[in-house]
C-alpha positions in Angstrom: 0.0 0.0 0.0 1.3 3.3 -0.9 0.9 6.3 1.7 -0.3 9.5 0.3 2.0 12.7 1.1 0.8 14.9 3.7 -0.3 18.3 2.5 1.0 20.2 4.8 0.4 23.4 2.7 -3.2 22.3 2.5 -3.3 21.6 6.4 -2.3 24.8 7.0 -4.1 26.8 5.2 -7.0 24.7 6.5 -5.9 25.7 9.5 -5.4 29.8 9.0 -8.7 29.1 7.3 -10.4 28.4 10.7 -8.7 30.7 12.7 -9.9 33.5 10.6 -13.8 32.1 10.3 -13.6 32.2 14.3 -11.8 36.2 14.4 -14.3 36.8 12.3 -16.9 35.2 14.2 -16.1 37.0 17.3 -16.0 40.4 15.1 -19.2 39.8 14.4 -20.5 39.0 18.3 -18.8 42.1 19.7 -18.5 44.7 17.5 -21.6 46.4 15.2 -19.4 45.6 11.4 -21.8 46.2 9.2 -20.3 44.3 6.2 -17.4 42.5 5.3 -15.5 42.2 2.2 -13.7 38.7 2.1 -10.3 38.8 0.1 -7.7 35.5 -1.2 -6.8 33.8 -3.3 -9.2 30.9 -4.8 -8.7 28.0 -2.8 -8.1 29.8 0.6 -11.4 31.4 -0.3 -13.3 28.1 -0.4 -11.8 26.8 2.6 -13.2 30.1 4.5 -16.1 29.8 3.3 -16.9 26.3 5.3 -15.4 28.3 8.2 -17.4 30.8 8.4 -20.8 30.9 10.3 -24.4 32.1 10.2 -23.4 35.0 11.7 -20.8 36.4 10.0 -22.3 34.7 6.2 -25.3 37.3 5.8 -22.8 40.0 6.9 -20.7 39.5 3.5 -20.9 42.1 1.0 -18.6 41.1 -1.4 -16.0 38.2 -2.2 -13.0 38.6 -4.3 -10.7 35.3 -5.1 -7.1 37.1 -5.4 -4.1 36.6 -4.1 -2.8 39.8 -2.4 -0.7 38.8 -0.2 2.7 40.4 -1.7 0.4 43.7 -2.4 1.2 47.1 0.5 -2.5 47.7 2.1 -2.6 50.8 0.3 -2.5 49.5 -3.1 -5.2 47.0 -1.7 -7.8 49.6 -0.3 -7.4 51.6 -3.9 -8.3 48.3 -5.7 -11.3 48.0 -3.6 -12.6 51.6 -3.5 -12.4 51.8 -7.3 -14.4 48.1 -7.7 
């Protein structure tokens, strides 16, 4: 029988996946955040999208599946305010 490599890429973003439903989670239980805008890239986007509950799902505004992780928040916020 041949063992199947672990994914540890996958596993972790799995991971970061669920620790971001559950900040988000608790955003949405103690502050009044009106709407959220969920940004990343493709696959980390479906994996927060199991993670995140009831109460934080109605709450989204928009998704965007990009990867902006090597991008300065500036250049970020003027991508979203001009979408």
């Amino acid at each position: 029988d041949e063992v199947e490599p672990t994914g540890w890429d996958e596993i972790g973003g799995q991971r970061l996946a669920r620790t971001v439903g559950d900040s988000l989670g608790v955003l949405a239980r103690d502050r009044d955040v009106a709407g959220y805008v969920i940004v990343a890239p493709p696959r980390a986007l479906g994996d927060l999208r199991r993670e995140i509950d009831g109460g934080v799902k109605h709450r989204i505004v928009a998704e965007i599946d990009k990867d902006v992780t090597s991008h300065p928040v500036e250049d970020i916020e003027r991508r979203l305010t001009a979408a």
